[in-house]
GUGUBA-936344 format. One record per residue (C-alpha): residue number from 1; residue in three letters; x, y, z. Coordinates in nm, 4 decimals. Each point is the difference from the previous one (the first is absolute). Layout:
BEGIN
REC    i   aa        px        py        pz
REC  NUM  ALA         X         Y         Z
...
***
This chain:
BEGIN
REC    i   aa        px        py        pz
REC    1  UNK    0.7439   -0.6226    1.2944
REC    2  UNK    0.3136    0.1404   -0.1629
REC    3  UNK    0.1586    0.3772    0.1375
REC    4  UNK    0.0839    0.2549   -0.2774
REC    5  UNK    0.3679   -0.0393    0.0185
REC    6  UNK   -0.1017   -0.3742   -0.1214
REC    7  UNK   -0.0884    0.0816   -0.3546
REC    8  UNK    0.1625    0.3581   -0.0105
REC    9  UNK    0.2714   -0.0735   -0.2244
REC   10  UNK   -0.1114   -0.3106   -0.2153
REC   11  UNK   -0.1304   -0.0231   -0.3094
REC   12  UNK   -0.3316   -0.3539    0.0870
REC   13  UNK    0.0153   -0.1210   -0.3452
REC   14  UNK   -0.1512   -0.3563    0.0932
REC   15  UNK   -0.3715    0.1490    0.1134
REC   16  UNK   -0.3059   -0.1334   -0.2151
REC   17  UNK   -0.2331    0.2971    0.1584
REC   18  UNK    0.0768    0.3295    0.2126
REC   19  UNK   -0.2428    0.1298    0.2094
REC   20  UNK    0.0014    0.3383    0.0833
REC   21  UNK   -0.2268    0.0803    0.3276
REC   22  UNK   -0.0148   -0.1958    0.2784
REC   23  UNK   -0.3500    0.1033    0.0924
REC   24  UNK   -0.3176   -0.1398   -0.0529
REC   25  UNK   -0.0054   -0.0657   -0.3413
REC   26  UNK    0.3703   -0.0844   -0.0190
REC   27  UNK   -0.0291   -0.3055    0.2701
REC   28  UNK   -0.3065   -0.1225   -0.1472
REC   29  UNK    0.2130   -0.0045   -0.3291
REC   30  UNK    0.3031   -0.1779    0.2218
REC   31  UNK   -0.2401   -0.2370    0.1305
REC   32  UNK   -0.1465   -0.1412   -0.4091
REC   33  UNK    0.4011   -0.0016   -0.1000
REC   34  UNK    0.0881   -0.1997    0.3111
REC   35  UNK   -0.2583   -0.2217   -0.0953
REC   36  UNK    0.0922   -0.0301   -0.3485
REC   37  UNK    0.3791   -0.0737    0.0776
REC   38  UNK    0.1480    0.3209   -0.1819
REC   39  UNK    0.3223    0.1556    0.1310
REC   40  UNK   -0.1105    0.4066    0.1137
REC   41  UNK    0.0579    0.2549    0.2656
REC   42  UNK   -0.1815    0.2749    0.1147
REC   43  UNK    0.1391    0.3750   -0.0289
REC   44  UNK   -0.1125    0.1970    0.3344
REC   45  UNK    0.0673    0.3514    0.0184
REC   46  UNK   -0.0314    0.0280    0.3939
REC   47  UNK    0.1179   -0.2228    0.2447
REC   48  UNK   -0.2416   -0.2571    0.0719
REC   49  UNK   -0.2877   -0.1443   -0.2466
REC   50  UNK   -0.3422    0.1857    0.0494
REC   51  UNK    0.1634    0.3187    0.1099
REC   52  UNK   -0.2009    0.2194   -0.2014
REC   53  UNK   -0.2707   -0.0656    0.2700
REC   54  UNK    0.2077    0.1185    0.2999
REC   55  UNK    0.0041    0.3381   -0.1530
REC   56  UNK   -0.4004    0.0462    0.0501
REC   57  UNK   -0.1718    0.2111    0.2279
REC   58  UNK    0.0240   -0.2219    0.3577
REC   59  UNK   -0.3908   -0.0478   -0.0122
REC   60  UNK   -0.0434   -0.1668   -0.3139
REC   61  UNK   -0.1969   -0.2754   -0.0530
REC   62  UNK   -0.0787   -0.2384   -0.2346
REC   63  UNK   -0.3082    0.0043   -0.1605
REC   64  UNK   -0.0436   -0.3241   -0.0050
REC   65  UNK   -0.0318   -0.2981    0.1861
REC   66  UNK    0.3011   -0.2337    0.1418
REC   67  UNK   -0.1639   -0.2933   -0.1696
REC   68  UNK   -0.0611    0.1621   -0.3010
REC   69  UNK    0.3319    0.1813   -0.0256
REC   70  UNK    0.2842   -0.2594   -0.0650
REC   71  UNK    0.2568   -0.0473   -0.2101
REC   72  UNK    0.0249   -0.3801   -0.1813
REC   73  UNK    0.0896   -0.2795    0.1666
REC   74  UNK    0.0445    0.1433    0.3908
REC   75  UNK   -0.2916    0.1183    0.1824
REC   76  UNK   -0.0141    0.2735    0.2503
REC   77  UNK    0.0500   -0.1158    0.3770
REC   78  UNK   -0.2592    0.1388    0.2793
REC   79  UNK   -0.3479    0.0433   -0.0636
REC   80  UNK   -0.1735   -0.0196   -0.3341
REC   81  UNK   -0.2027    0.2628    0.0470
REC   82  UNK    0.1619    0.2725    0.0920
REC   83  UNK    0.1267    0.3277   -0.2092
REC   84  UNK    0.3661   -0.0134    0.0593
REC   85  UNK    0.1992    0.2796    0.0734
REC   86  UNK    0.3241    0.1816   -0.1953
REC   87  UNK    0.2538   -0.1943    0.2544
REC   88  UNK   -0.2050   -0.3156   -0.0512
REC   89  UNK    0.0216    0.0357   -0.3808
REC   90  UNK    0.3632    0.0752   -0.0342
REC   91  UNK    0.0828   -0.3133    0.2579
REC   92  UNK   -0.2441   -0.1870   -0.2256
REC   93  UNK    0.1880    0.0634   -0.3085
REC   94  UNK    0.3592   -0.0581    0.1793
REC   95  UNK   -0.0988   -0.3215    0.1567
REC   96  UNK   -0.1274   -0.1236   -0.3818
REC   97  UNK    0.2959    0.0989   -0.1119
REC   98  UNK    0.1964   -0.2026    0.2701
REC   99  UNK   -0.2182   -0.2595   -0.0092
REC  100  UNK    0.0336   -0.1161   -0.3637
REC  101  UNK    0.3738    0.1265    0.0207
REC  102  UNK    0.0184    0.1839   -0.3125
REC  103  UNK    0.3086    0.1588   -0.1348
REC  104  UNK   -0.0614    0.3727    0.0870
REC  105  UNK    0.3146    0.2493   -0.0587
REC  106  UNK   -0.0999    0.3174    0.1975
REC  107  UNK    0.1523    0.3161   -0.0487
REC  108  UNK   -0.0520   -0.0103   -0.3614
REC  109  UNK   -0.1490    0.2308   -0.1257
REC  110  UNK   -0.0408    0.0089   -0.4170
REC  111  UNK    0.1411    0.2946   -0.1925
REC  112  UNK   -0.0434   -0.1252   -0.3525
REC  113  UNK   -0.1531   -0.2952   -0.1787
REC  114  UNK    0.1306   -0.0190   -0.3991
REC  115  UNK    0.0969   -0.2846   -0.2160
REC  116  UNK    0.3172   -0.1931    0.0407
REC  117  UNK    0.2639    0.1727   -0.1868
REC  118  UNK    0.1721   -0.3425   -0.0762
REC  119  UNK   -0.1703   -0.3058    0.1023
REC  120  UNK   -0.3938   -0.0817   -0.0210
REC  121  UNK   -0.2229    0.1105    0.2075
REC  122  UNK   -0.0508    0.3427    0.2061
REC  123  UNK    0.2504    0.1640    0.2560
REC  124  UNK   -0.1405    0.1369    0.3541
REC  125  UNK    0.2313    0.2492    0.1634
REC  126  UNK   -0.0263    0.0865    0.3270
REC  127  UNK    0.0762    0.3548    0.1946
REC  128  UNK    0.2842   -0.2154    0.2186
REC  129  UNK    0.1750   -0.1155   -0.2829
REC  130  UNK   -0.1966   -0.3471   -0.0587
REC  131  UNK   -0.0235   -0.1133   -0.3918
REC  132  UNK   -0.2490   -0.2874   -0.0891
REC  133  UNK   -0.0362   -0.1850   -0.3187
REC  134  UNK   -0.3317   -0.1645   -0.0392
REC  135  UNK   -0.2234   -0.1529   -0.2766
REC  136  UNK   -0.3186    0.1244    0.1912
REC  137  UNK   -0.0372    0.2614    0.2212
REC  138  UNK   -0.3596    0.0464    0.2327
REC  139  UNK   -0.0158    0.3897    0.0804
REC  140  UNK   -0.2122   -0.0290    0.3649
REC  141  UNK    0.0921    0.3733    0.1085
REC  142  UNK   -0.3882    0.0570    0.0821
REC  143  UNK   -0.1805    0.3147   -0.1319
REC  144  UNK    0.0930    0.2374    0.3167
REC  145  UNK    0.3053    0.0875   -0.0945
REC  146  UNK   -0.0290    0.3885   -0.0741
REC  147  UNK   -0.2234    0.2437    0.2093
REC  148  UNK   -0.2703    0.1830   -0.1980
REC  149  UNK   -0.0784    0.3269    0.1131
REC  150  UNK   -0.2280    0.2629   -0.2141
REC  151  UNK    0.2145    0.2627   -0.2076
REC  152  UNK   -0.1703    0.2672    0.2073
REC  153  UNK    0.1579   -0.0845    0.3315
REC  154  UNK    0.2867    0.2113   -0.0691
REC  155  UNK   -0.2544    0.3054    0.0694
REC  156  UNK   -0.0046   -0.0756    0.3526
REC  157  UNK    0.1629    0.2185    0.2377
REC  158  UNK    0.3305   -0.1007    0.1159
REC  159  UNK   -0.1309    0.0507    0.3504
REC  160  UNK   -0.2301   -0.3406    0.0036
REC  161  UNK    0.1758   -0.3331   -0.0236
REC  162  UNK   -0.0523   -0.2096   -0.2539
REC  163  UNK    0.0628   -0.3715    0.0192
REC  164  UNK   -0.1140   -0.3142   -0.2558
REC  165  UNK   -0.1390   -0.3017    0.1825
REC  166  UNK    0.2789   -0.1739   -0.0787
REC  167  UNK    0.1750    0.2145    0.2567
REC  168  UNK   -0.2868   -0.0261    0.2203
REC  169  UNK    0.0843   -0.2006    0.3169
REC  170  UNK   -0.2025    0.1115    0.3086
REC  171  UNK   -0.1830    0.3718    0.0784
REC  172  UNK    0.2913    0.1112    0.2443
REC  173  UNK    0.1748    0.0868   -0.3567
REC  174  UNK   -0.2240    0.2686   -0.0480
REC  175  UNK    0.1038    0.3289    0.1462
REC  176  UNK   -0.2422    0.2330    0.2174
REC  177  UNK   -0.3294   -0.0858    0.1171
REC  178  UNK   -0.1781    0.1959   -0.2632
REC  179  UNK   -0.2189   -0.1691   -0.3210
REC  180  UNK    0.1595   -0.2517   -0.1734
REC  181  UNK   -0.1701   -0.0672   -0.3843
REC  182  UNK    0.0124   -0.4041   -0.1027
REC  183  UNK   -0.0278    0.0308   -0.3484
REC  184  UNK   -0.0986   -0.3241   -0.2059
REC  185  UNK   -0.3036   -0.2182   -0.1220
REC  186  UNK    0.1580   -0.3451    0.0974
REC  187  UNK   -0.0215   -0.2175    0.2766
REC  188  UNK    0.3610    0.1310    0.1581
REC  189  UNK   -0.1011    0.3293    0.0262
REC  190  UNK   -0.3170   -0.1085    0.2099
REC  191  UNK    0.2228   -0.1984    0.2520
REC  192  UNK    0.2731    0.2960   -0.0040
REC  193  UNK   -0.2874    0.2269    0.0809
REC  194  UNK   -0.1212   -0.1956    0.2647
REC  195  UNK    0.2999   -0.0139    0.1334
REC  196  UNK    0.0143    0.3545    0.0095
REC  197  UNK   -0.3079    0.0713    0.1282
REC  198  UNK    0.0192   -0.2592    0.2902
REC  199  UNK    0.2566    0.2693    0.1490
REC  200  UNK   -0.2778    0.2913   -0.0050
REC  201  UNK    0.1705    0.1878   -0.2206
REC  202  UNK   -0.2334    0.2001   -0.2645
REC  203  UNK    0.0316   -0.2048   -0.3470
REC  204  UNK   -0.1238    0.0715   -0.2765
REC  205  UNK   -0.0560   -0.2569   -0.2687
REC  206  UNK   -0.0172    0.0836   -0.3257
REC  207  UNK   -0.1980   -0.2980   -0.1726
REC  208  UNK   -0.1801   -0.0248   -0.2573
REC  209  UNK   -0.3206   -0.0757    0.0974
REC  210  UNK   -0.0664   -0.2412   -0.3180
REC  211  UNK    0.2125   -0.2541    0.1053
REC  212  UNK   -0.1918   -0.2922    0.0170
REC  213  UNK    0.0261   -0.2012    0.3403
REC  214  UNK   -0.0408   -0.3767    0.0214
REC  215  UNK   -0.0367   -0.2145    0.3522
REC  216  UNK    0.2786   -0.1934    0.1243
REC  217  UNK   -0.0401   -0.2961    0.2021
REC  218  UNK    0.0304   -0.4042    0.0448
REC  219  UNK   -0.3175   -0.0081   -0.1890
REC  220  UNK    0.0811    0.2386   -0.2939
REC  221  UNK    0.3557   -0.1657   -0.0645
REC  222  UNK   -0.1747   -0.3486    0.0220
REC  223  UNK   -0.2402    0.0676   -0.2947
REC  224  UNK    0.3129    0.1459   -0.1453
REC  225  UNK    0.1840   -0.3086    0.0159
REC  226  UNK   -0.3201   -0.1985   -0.1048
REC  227  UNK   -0.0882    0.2110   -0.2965
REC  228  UNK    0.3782    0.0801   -0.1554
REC  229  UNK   -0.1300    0.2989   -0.0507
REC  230  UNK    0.3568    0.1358    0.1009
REC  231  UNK    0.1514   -0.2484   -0.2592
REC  232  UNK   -0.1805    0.1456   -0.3102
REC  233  UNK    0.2810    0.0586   -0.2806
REC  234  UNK   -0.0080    0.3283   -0.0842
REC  235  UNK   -0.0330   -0.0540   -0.4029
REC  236  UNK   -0.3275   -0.1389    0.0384
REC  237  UNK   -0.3064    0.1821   -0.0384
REC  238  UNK   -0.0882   -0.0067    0.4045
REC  239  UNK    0.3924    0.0708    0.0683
REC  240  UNK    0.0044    0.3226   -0.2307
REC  241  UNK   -0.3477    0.1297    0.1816
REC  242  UNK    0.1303   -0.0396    0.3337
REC  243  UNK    0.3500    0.1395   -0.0627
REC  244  UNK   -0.1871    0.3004   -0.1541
REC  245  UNK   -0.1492    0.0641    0.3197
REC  246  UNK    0.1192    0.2347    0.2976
REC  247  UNK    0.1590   -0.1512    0.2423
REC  248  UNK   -0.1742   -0.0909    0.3158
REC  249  UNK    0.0697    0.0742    0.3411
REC  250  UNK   -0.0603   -0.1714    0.3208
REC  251  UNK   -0.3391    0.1002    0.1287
REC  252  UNK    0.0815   -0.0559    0.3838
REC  253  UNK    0.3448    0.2038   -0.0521
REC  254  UNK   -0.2192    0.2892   -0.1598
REC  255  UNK   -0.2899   -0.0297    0.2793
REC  256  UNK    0.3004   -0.0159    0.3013
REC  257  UNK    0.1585    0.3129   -0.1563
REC  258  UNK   -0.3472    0.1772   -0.0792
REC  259  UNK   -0.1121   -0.0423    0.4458
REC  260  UNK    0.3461    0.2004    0.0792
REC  261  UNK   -0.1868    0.3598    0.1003
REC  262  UNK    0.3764    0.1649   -0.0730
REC  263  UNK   -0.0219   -0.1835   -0.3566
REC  264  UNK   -0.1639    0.2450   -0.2720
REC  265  UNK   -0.0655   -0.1185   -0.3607
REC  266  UNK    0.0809    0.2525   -0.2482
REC  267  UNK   -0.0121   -0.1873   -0.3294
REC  268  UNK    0.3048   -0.0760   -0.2296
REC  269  UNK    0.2202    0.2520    0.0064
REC  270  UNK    0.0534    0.2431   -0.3171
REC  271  UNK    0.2467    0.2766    0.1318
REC  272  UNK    0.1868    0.1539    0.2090
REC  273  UNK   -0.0554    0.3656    0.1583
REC  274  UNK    0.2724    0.2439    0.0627
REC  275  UNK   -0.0610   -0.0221    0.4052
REC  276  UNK    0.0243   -0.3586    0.0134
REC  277  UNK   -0.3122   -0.1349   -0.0784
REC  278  UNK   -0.1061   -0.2633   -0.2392
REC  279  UNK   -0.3216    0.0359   -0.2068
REC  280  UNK   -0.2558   -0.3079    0.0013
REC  281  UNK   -0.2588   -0.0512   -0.2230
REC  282  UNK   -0.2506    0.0203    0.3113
REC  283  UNK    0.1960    0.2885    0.2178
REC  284  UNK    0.3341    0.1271    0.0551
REC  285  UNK    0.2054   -0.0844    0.2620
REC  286  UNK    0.1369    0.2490    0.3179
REC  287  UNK    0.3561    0.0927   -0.0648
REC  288  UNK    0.1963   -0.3131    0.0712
REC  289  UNK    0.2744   -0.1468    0.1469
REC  290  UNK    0.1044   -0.2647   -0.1862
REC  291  UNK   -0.1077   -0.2338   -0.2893
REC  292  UNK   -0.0028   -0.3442   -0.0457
REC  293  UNK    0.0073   -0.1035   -0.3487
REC  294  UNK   -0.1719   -0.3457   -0.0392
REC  295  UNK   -0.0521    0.0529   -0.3587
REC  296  UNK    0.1736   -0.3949   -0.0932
REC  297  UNK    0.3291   -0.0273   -0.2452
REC  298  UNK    0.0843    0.0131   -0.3626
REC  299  UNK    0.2695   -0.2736   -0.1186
REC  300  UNK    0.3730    0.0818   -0.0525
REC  301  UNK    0.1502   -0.2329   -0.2495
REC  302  UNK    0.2636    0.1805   -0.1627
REC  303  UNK    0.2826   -0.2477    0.1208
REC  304  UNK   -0.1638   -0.2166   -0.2805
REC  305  UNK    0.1831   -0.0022   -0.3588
REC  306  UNK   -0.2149   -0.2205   -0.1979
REC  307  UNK   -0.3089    0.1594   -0.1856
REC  308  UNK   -0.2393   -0.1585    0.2242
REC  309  UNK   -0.1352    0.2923    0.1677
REC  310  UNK   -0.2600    0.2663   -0.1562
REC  311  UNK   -0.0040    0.3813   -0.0475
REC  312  UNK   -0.1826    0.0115    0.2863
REC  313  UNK    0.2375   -0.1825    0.2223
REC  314  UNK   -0.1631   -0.3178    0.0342
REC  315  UNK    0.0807   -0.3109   -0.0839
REC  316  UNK   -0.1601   -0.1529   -0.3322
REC  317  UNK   -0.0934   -0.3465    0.0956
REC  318  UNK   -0.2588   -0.2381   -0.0604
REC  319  UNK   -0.0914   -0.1887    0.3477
REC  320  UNK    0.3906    0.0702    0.0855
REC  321  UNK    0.1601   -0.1226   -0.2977
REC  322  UNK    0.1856    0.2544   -0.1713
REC  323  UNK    0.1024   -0.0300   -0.3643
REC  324  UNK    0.3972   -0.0502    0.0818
REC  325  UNK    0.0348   -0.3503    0.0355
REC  326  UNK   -0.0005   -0.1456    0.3316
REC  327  UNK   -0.0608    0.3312    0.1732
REC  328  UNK   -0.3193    0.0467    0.2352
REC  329  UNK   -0.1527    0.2380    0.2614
REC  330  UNK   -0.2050   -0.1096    0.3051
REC  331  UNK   -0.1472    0.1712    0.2569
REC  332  UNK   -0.1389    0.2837   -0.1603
REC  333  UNK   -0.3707    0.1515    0.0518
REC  334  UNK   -0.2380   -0.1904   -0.2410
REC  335  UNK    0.3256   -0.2056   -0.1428
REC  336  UNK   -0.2977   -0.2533   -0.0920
REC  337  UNK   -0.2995    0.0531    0.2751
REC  338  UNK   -0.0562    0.1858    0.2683
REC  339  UNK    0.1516   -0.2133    0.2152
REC  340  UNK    0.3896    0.0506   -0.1671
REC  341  UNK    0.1433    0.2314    0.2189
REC  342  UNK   -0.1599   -0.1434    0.2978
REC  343  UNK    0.1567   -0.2506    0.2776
REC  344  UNK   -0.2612   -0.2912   -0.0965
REC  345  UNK    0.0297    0.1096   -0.3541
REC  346  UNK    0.3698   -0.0424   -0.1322
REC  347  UNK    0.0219   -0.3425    0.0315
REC  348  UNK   -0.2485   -0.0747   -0.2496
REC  349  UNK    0.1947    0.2261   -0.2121
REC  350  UNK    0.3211   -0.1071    0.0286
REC  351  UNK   -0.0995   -0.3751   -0.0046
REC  352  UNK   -0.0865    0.0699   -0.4131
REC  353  UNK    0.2321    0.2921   -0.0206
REC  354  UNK    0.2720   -0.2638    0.0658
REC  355  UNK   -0.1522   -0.3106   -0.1327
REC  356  UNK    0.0112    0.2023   -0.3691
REC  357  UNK    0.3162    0.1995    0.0378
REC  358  UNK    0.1587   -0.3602    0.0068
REC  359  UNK   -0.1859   -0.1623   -0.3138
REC  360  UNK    0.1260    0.2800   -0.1868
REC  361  UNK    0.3524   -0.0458   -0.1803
REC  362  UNK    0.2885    0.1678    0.1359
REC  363  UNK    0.0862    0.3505   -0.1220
REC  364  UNK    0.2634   -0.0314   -0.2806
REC  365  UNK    0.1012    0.3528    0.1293
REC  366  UNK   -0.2724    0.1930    0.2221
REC  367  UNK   -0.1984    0.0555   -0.3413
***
C-alpha cells in the first residue's frame, strides 16, 4: 500500500484503470481488475481502505449476516451467522484489501476529474498533489458523501445542538440530560435512538409512522438469497415497482426502540418551534436539548468535469456505465438492484461493471 508522498509529485501515465474509493465498491472493483490482469490503483481519501466505516456511530451494525455480507473472492472469518459489528467491518475490508494486496495510495483524496489536456484518456487530481492519467476511471465514492438535513433546521434555536449522524458516535456527545429528538425514517436513526434511549434519557423520535418494517433474520436473508429477489435489475418491470417503494426498516430495530418507556414517537418531523421544540405529525416534542439528524446524504460530485452528472446532482448512468467512455460508478443506492450499495451487493456489480468497461474501446480523449 503506497503513502501519499509516493505518488505526490508524479504524473502515473502507464495505468489502464484508476479507481477512486477504496471502500466497498472500490475493492470489489480491485478484486475483477486483478483478475483480469489490468494495471490500476485505488485513490483513498483517508488513511486506510474502508475508513468511511470507522466514522459511524460505535454501535452500528450490519444489517446483515456475516455469511451473507462478503466481498468476492475472501470470506468473512468467525461465525457465519452473526451481524458483525463497525470494528469488525472496517478490519474486514482492511484484511481484503491486504489479503489480495492491491495497490491502494491513501491520502488521496480527488479534487477534479476532466479530460487529459494532452494525451488520451482522463486526468484524476488529487488534494496532495497526485495527477493520474487513465483510459477508465471506476468512481466507488459510495452515496454518503454529503449530510442531508431539512432546509428548516436553521429555525432551531441556537441553544439545542444539532449534529448529522454522520457525526454521531456514542450518546456521551450529547450535552445535558434533557430530551434528545432522533429525527429520521431509516434504519440508522432506529439504532441511534436506541442507543440513546438505552441511557434513560427522554428521546423523542420523530418517525414517520408509514415506514414500512420488514423482519430480519437467518431465515428472511435465506429466502433472500434463494429468491434473488435482492438481485432484481432495476429497469425491469419488478425492479421499477420495488424501487418505487418506501424504504423499509428493520422491524426488530423499530419494536427494540418502541419498549424504551423514555422513547416517545412523535411522527416525522415538520418544524421547528421558537422554544426548541420540533413539531411531529403525531405531537410535538418538549423543548429539547439536542438533535440528531439521521435524515441520510445527498451526493457531492462537483470535483467531476465531464458532463456525466445531472441537474439534479446525480450521476446519469445506465447500470453504472456513464456515456464518457470508459468511465463508471459503483456503489451507489439502486446502481442496478437493491442490493448495489450493499456489502453482498457490489460485487455483482462491479464483476459486469468491469467486465464491460474493458470490452469497450479506449477513449480517444475522455469523449
Amino acid at each position: 500500500m503506497s503513502t501519499p508522498d509516493a505518488t505526490a509529485t508524479h504524473l502515473l501515465t502507464a495505468l489502464d484503470t484508476v479507481v477512486i474509493g477504496a471502500g466497498q465498491a472500490g475493492l470489489a472493483a480491485a478484486y475483477y481488475l486483478q483478475q483480469h490482469g489490468v494495471a490500476f490503483r485505488l485513490l483513498e481519501a483517508a488513511a486506510t481502505p474502508g475508513a468511511a466505516w470507522e466514522t459511524r456511530y460505535d454501535s452500528l451494525r450490519l444489517f446483515s449476516p456475516a455469511w451473507a455480507s462478503g466481498l468476492p473472492g475472501y470470506s468473512w472469518p468467525g461465525p457465519a451467522l452473526r451481524y458483525p459489528t463497525r470494528d469488525e467491518t472496517t478490519a474486514y475490508l482492511q484484511k481484503y484489501a491486504a489479503h489480495f494486496r492491491f495497490p491502494i495510495d491513501t491520502g488521496q483524496r480527488v479534487v477534479r476529474l476532466t479530460t487529459a489536456s494532452s494525451q488520451a484518456g482522463y486526468e484524476v487530481q488529487t488534494e496532495a498533489g497526485g495527477h493520474y492519467l487513465s483510459q477508465r476511471v471506476i468512481i466507488a465514492t459510495g452515496p454518503y458523501t454529503t449530510p442531508r438535513i431539512p432546509s428548516w433546521a436553521v429555525q432551531v434555536p441556537a441553544q439545542v445542538i444539532q449534529l448529522h449522524s454522520s457525526a454521531y458516535r456514542r450518546p456521551a456527545q450529547l450535552p445535558g440530560g434533557g430530551p434528545v429528538a432522533v429525527v429520521g425514517s431509516g434504519n440508522s436513526a432506529l439504532q441511534i435512538g436506541g442507543d440513546i434511549a438505552a441511557t434513560g434519557r427522554p428521546v423523542m423520535v420523530a418517525f414517520d409512522e408509514k415506514t414500512p418494517a420488514v423482519p430480519n433474520n437467518q431465515l428472511s436473508w435465506a429466502l433472500l438469497a434463494a429468491t434473488g429477489l435482492m438481485r432484481i435489475p432495476r429497469h425491469t418491470g419488478l425492479g421499477r415497482w420495488m424501487h418505487a417503494q418506501p424504504e423499509p426498516v428493520v422491524r426488530g430495530d423499530l419494536a427494540h426502540l418502541r419498549r424504551f418507556a423514555n422513547a416517545t414517537f412523535i411522527g416525522r418531523a415538520t418544524a421547528s418551534r421558537s422554544d426548541g421544540s420540533l413539531q411531529g405529525q403525531q405531537a410535538a416534542s418538549p423543548p429539547l436539548d439536542a438533535i440528531v439528524w439521521a435524515t441520510g446524504y445527498q451526493p457531492d460530485y462537483s470535483w467531476i468535469d465531464l458532463p456525466i452528472i445531472g441537474s439534479d446532482g446525480h450521476p446519469r448512468h445506465q447500470r453504472g456505465l456513464t456515456a464518457a467512455p470508459g468511465i463508471a460508478f459503483l456503489g451507489l443506492d439502486w446502481l442496478d438492484s437493491r442490493n448495489s450499495a450493499l456489502l453482498n451487493g457490489v460485487g455483482a456489480d462491479a464483476r459486469r461493471v468491469v467486465h464491460t468497461l474493458l470490452k469497450q474501446p479506449r477513449s480517444v480523449h475522455g469523449s
